[in-house]
OpenMM code with the backbone's topology and positions (N, CA, C; nanometers):
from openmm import Vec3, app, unit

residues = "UNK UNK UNK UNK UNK UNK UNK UNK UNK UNK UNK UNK UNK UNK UNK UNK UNK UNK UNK UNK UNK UNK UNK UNK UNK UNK UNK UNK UNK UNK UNK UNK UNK UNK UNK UNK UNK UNK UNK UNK UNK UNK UNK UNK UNK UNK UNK UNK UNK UNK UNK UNK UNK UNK UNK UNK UNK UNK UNK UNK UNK UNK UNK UNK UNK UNK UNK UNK UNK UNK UNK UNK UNK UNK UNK UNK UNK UNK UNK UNK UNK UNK UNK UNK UNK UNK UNK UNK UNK UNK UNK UNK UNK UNK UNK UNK UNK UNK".split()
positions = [
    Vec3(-3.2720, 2.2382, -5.4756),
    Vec3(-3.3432, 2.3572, -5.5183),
    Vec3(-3.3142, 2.4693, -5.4175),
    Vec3(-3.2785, 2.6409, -5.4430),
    Vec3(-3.2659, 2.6836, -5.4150),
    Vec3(-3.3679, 2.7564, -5.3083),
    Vec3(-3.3486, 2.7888, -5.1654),
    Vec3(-3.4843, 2.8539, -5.1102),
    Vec3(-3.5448, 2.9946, -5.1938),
    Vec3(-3.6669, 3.0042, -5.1679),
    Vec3(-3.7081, 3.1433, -5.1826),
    Vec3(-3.6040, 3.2937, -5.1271),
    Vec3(-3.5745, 3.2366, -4.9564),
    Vec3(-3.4827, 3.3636, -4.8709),
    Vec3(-3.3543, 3.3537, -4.9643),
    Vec3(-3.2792, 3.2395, -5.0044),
    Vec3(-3.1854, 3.2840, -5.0401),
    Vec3(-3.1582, 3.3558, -5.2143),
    Vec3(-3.2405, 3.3576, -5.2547),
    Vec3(-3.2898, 3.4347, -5.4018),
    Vec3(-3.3360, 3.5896, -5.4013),
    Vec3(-3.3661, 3.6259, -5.2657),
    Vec3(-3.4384, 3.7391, -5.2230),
    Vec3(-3.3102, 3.7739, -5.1466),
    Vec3(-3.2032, 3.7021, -5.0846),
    Vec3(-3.0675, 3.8001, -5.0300),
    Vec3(-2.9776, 3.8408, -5.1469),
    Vec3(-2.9928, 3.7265, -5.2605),
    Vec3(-2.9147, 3.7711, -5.3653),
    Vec3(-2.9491, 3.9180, -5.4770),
    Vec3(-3.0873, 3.9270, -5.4340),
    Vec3(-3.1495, 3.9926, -5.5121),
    Vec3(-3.1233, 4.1643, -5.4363),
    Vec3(-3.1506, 4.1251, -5.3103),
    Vec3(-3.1509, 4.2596, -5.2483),
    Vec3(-2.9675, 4.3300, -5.2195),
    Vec3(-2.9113, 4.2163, -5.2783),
    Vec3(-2.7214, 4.2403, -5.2630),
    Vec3(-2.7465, 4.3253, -5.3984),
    Vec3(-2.8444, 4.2728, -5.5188),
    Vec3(-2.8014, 4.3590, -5.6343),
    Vec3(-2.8477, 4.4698, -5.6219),
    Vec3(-2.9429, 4.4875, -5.6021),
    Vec3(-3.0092, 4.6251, -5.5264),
    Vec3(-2.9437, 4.7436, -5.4726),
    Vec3(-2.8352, 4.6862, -5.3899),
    Vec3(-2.7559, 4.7703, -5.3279),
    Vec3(-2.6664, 4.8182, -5.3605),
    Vec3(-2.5794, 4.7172, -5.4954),
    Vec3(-2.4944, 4.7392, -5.5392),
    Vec3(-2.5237, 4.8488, -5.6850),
    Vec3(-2.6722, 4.8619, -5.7118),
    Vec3(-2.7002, 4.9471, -5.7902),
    Vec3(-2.7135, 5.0775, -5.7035),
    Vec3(-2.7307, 5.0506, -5.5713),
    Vec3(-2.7348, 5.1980, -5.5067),
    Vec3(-2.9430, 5.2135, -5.5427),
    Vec3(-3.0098, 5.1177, -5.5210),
    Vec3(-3.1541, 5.1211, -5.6006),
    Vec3(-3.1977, 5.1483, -5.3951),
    Vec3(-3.2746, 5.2087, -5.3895),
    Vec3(-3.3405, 5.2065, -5.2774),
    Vec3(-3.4590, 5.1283, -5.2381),
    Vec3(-3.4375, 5.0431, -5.1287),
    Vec3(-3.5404, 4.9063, -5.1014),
    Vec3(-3.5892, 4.8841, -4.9494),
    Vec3(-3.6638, 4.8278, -4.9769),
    Vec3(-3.7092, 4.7789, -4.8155),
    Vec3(-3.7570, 4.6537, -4.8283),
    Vec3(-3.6909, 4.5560, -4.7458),
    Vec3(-3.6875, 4.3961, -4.7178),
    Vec3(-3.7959, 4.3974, -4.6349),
    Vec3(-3.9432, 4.3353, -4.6848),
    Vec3(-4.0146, 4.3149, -4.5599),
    Vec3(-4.0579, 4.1788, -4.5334),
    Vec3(-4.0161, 4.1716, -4.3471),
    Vec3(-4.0373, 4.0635, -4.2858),
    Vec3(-4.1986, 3.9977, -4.2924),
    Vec3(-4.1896, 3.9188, -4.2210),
    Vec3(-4.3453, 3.8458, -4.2199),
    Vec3(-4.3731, 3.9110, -4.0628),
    Vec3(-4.3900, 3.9945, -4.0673),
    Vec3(-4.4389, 4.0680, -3.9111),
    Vec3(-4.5332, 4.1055, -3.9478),
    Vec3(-4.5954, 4.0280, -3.8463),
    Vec3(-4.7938, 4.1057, -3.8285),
    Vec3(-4.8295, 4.2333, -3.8726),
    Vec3(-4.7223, 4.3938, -3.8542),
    Vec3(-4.6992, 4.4670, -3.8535),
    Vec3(-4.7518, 4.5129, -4.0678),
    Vec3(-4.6545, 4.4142, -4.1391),
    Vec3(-4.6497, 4.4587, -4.2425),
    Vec3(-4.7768, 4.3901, -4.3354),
    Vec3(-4.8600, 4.3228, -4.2872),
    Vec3(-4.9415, 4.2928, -4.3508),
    Vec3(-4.9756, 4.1495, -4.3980),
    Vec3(-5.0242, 4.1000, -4.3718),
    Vec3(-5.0461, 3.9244, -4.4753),
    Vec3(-5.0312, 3.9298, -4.5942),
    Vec3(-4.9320, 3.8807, -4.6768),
    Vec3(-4.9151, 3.8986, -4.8102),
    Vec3(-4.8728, 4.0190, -4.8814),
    Vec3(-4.8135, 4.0592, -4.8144),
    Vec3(-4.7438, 4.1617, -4.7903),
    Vec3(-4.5704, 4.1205, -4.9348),
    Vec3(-4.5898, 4.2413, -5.0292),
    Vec3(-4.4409, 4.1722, -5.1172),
    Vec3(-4.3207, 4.1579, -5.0685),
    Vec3(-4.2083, 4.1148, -5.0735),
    Vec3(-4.1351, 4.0249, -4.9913),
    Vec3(-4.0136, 4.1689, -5.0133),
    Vec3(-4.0370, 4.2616, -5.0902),
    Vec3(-3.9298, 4.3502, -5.1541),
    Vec3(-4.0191, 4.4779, -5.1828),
    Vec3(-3.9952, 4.5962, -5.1747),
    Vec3(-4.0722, 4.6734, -5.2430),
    Vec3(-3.8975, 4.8263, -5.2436),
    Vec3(-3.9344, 4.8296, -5.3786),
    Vec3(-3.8020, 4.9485, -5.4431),
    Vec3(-3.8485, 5.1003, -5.4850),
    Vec3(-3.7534, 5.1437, -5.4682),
    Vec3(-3.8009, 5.2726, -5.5910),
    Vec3(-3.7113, 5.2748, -5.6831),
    Vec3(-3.8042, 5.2734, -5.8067),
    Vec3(-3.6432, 5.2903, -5.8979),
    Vec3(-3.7133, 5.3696, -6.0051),
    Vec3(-3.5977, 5.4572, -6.0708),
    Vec3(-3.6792, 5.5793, -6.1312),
    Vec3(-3.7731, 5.6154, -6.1181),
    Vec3(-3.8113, 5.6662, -5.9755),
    Vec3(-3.9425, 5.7208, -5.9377),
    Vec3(-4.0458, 5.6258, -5.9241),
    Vec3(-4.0282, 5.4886, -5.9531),
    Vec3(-4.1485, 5.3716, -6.0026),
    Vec3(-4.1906, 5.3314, -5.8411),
    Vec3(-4.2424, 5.2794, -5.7987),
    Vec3(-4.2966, 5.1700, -5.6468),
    Vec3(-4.2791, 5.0463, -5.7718),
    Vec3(-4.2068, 4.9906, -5.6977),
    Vec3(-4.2021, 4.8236, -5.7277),
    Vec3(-4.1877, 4.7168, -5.6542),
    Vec3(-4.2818, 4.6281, -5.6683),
    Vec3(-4.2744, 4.5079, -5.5661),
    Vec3(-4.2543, 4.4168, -5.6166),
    Vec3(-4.1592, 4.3126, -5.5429),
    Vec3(-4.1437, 4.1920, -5.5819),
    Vec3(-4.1459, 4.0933, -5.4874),
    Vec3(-4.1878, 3.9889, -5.5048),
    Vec3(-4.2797, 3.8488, -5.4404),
    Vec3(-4.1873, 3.7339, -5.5029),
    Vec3(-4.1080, 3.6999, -5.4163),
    Vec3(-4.0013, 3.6117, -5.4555),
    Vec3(-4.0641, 3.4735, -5.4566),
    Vec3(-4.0118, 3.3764, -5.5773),
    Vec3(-4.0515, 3.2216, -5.5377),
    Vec3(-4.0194, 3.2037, -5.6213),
    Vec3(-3.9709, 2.9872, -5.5797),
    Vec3(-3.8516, 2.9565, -5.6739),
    Vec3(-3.9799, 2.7993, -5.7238),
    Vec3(-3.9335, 2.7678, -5.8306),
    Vec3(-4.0066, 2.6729, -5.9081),
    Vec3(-4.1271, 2.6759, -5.9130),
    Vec3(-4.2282, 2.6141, -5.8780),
    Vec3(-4.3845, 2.5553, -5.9486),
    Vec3(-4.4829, 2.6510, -5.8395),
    Vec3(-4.3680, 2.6818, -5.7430),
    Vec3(-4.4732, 2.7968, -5.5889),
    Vec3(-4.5107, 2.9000, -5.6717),
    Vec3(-4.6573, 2.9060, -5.6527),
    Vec3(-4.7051, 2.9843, -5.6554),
    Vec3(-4.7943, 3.0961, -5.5573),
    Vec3(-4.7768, 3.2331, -5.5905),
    Vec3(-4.8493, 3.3446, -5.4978),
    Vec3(-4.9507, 3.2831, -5.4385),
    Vec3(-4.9620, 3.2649, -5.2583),
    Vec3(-5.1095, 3.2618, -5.2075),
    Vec3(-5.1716, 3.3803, -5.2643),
    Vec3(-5.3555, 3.3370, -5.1867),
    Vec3(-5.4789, 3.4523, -5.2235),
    Vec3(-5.4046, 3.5473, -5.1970),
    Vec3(-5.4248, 3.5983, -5.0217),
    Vec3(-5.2971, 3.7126, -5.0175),
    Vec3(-5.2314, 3.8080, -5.0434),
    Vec3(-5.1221, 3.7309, -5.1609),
    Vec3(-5.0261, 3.8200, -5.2238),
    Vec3(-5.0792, 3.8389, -5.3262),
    Vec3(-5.1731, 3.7799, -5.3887),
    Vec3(-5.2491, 3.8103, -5.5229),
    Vec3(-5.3117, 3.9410, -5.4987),
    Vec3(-5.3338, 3.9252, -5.3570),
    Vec3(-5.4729, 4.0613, -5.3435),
    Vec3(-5.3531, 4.1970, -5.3208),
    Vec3(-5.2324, 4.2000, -5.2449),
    Vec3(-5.1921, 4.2862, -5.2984),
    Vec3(-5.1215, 4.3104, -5.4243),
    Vec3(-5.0433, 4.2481, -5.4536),
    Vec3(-5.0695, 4.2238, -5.6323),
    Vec3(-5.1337, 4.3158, -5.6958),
    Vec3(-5.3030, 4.3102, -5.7097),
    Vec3(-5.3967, 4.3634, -5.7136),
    Vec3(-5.3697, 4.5093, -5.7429),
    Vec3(-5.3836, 4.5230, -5.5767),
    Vec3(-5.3874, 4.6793, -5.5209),
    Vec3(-5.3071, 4.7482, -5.5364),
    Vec3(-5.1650, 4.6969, -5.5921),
    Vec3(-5.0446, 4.7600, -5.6326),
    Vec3(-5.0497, 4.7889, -5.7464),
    Vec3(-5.1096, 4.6706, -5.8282),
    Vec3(-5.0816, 4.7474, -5.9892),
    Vec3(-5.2660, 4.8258, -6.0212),
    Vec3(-5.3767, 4.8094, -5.9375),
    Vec3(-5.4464, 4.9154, -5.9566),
    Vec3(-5.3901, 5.0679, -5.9143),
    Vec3(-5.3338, 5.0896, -5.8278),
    Vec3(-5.2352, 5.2122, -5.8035),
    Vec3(-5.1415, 5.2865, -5.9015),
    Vec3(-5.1045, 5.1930, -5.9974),
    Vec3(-4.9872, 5.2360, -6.0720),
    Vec3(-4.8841, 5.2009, -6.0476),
    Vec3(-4.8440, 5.0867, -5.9585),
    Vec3(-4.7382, 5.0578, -5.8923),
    Vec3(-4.7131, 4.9353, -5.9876),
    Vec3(-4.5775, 4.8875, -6.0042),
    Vec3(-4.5188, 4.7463, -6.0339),
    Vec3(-4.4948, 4.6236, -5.9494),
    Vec3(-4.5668, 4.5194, -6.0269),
    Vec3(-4.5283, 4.3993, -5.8862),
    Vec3(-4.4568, 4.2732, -6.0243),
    Vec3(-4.3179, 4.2230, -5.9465),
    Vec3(-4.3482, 4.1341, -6.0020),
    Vec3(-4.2943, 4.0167, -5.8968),
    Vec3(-4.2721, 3.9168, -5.9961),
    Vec3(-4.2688, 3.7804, -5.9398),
    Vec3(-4.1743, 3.7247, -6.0078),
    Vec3(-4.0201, 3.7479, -5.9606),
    Vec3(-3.9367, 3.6628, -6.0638),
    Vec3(-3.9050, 3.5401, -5.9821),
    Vec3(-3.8254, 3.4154, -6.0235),
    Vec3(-3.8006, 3.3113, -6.0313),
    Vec3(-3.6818, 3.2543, -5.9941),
    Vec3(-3.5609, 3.3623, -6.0490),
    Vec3(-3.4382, 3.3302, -6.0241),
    Vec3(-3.3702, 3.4809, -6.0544),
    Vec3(-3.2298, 3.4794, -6.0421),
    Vec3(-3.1136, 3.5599, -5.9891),
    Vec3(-3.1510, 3.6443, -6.1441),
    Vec3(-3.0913, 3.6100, -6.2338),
    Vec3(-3.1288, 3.6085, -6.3625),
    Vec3(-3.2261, 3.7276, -6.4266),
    Vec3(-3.3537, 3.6540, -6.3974),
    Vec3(-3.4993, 3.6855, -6.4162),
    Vec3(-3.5162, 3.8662, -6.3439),
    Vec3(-3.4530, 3.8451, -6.2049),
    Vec3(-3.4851, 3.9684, -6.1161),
    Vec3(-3.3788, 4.1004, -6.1977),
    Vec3(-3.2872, 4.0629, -6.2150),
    Vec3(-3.1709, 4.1580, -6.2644),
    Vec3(-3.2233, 4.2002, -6.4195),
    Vec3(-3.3426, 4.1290, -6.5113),
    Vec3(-3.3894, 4.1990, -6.5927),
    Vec3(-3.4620, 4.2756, -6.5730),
    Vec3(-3.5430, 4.2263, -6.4848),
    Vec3(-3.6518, 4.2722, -6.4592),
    Vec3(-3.6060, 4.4381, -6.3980),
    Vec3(-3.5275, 4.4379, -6.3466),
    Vec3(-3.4365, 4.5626, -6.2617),
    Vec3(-3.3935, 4.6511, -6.3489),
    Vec3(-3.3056, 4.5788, -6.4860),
    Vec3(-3.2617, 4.6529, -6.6205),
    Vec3(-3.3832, 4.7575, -6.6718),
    Vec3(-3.5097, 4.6871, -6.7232),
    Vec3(-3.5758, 4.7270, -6.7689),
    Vec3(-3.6614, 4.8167, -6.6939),
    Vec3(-3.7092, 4.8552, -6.5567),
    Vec3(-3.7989, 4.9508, -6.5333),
    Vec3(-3.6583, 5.0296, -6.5351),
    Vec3(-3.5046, 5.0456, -6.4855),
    Vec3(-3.4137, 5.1489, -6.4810),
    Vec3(-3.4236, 5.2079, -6.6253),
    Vec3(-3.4655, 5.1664, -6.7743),
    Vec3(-3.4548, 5.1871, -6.8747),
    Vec3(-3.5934, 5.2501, -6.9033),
    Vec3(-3.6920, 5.2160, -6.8237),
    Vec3(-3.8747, 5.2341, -6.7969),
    Vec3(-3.9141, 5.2016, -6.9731),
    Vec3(-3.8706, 5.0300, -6.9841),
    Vec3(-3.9214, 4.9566, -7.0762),
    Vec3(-4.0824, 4.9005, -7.0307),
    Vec3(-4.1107, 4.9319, -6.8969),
    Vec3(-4.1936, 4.8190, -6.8526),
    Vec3(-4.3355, 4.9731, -6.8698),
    Vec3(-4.2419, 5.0831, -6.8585),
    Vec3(-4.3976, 5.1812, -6.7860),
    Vec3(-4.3578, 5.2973, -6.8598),
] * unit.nanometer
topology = app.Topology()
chain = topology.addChain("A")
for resn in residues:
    res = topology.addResidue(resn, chain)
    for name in ("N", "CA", "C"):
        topology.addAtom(name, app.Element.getBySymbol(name[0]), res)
């Protein structure tokens, strides 16, 4: 099974290669507990994404920002695989989602 980090380097390679603007955030005290593992702008949107691979699911945590992101107006999601993230990417660039 594939790790979480390495689904989140593949993800942030596509990112770049769209020219999408991102910020990779570490687990530093700094950025928060549960803190999304990715956060983009893409067509003007805030989007976060909380990487994890099979049956893992979001701690409390990331739920709570979760939360606070999409009470804001912001996008969070939670994809799964390589796949999953690159739709998910298609569609707010198309702003199917908002």
């Amino acid at each position: 099974m594939a790790r979480e980090s390495t689904l989140q380097t593949k993800c942030i390679q596509h990112l770049k290669r769209l020219r999408i603007y991102n910020i990779n955030i570490y687990g530093a005290g700094r950025s928060g507990k549960g803190a999304p593992d990715v956060i983009a702008c893409i067509n003007g949107r805030f989007v976060a994404f909380e990487f994890k691979i099979g049956s893992n699911d979001m701690q409390s945590d990331q739920v709570i920002h979760k939360r606070r992101i999409t009470e804001n107006g912001g996008l969070h999601f939670v994809p799964r695989t390589l796949e999953e993230f690159v739709q998910i990417v298609e569609e707010v660039r198309a702003d199917e989602l908002g």
